[in-house]
C-alpha positions in Angstrom: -13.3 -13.9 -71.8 -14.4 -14.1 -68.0 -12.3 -12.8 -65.5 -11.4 -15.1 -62.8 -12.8 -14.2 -59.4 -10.1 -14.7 -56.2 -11.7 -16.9 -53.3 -9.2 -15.0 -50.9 -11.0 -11.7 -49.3 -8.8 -8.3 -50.2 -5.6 -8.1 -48.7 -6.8 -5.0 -46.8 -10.0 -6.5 -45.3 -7.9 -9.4 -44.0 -5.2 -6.6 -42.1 -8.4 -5.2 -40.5 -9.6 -8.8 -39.8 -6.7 -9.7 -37.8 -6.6 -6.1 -36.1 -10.0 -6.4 -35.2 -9.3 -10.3 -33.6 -6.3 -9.1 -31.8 -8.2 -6.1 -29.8 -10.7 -8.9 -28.8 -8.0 -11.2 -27.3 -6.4 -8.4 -25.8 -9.9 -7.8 -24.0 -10.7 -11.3 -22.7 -7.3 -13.0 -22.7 -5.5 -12.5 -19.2 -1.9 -10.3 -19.9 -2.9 -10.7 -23.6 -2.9 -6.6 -23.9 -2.8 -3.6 -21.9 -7.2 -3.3 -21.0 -6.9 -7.2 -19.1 -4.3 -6.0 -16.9 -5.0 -1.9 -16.5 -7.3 -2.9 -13.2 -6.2 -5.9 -12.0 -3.9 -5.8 -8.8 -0.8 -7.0 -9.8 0.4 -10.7 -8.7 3.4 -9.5 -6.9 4.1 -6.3 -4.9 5.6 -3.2 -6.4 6.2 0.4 -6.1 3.5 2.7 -7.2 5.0 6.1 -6.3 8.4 7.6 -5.4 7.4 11.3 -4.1 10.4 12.1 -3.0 14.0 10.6 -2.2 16.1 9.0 -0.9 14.5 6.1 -1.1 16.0 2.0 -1.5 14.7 -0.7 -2.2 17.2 -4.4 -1.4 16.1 -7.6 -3.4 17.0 -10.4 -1.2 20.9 -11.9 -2.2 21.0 -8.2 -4.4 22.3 -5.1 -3.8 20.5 -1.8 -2.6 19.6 0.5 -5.2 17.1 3.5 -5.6 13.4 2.9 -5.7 11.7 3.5 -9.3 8.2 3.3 -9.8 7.1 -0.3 -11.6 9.7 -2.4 -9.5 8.3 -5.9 -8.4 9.4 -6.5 -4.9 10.1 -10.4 -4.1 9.3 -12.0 -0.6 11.7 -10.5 2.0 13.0 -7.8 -0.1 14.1 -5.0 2.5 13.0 -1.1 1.9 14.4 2.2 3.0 13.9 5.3 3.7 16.3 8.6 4.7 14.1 11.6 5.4 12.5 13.6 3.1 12.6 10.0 1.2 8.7 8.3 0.7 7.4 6.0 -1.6 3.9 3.6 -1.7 4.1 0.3 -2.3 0.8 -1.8 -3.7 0.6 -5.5 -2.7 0.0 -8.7 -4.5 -3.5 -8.9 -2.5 -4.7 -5.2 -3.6 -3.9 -3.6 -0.1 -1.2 -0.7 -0.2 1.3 1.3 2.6 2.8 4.5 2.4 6.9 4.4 4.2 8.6 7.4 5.0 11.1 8.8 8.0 14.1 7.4 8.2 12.4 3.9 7.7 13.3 0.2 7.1 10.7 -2.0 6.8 11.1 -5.9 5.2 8.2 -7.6 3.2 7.4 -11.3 4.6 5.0 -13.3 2.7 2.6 -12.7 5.6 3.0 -9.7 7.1 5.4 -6.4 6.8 8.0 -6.1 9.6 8.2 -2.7 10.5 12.0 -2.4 11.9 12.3 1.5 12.0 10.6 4.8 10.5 6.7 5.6 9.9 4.3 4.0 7.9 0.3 3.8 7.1 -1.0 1.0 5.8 -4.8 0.4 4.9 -7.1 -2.0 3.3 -9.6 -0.2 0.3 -13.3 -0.1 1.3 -15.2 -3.0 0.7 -12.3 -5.3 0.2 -13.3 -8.8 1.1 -10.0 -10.2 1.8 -10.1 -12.8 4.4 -6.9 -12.2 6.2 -6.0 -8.9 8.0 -3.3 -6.9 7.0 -0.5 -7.5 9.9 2.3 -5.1 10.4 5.0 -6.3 13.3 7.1 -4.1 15.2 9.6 -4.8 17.8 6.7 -4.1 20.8 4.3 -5.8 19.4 2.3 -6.5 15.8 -1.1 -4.4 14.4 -3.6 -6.8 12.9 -6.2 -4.6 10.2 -9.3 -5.5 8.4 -10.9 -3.0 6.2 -9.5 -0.1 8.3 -6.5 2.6 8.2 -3.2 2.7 10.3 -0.5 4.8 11.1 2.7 3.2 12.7 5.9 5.3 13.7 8.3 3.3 15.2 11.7 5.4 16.9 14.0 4.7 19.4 12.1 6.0 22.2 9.1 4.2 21.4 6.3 2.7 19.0 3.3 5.1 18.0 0.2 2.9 16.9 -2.9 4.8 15.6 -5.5 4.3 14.2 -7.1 6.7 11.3 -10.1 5.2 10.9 -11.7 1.7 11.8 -10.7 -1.0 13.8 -7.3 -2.1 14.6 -5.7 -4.7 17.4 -1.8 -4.4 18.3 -1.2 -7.4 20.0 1.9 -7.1 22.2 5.4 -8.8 22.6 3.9 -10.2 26.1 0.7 -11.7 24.6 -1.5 -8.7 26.0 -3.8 -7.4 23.1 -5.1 -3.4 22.9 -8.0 -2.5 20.7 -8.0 0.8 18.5 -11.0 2.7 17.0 -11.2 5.8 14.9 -9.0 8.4 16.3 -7.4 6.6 18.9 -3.7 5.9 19.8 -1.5 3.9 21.6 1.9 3.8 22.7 4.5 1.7 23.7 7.5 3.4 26.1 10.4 2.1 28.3 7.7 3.2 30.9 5.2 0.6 29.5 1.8 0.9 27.5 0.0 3.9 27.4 -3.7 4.1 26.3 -5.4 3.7 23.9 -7.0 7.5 23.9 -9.1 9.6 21.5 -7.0 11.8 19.6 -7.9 15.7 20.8 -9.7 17.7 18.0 -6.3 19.9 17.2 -4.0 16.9 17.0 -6.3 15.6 14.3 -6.2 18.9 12.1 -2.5 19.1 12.9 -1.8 15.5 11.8 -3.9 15.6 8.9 -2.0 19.3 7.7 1.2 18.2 8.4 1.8 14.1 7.6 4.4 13.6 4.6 2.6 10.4 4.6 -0.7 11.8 4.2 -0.2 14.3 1.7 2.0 15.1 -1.5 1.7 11.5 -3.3 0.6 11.2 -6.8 -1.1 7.4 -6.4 -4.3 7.6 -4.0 -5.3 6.6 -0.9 -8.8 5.6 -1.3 -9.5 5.6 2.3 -8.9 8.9 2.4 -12.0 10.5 2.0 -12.9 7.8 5.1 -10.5 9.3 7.4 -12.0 12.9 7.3 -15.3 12.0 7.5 -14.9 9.6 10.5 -13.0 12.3 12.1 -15.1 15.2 11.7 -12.3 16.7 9.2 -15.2 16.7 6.1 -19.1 17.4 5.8 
């Protein structure tokens, strides 16, 4: 008698089947698997590295509580920093800061307000974003395209410099100053001063020294553009 033939495949072949389909969706289907989203910027802002601590980040209408790497930061959530505290946050758009000092900084939708403590913030090489990054302070606000800046903002006055590129810090009375690579600017009680080419020592020292600059496990891609427009690399 003939043995009767199933039209189904093995149950095996169809387990690889489905294993097989479901790696291919998880390759072309947006947050269908772990490959789609790996180097994608995320949607919404969120912490990419906690160094070191203390360091807070406030949800608007929620309570302060320590910063861990993987939190989503809403629009007008408030972060904080007590020194030797840092962390780096990565934004919706793909651009990225660094906060340390004792810093508090609050994320608008369109710009980071900058109400205490350091910060540099900088936009990857060859981004194409439209808009320039915009960090406000109480002086006056730093407008960056495609460039690298370094903000500290203290009692006694507002530091803007700029590591590498172009950078314009329009002031609290309309007046706009324009920063290249290397140069600084400061705001005092006595009024603006510069900008001015950093000197060849402050550069090394600054570069040695800056908790901002050094000791985070996430990159800074323009990094390797600072110490070659500087002179600090072949």
């Amino acid at each position: 008698m003939a043995q009767r033939r199933s039209l189904w495949p093995p149950r095996t072949l169809t387990l690889a089947a489905i294993a097989l389909l479901a790696g291919v969706l998880a390759l072309v289907l947006p947050g269908a698997g772990v490959v789609s989203g790996a180097s994608a910027a995320p949607r919404v802002p969120r912490v990419v590295d906690v160094p070191s601590r203390p360091a807070f980040v406030m949800p608007p209408a929620a309570p302060e509580r320590p910063a861990s790497v993987g939190q989503v930061l809403q629009p007008s959530t408030v972060l904080r920093t007590e020194n030797p505290g840092r962390l780096q946050i990565l934004l919706a758009d793909g651009r990225s800061f660094r906060l340390g000092g004792n810093a508090q900084l609050r994320i608008e939708p369109t710009l980071l307000d900058l109400v205490r403590g350091r910060i540099i913030a900088w936009i990857d090489p060859g981004s194409k974003g439209s808009t320039p990054l915009r960090v406000r302070t109480r002086v006056g606000t730093a407008s960056i395209q495609g460039t690298t800046v370094f903000i500290e903002a203290t009692a006694d006055k507002v530091l803007f410099l700029s590591w590498e590129g172009n950078v314009e810090v329009r002031a609290a009375d309309g007046t706009a100053y324009r920063l290249t690579s290397g140069q600084r600017l400061e705001a005092t009680p006595q009024g603006w001063k510069g900008p001015h080419r950093m000197d060849a020592a402050e550069v090394k020292n600054r570069r040695r020294t800056s908790e901002l600059l050094n000791g985070f496990q996430a990159p800074m891609q323009t990094l390797p553009v600072i110490e070659r427009e500087l002179g600090l690399s072949p």
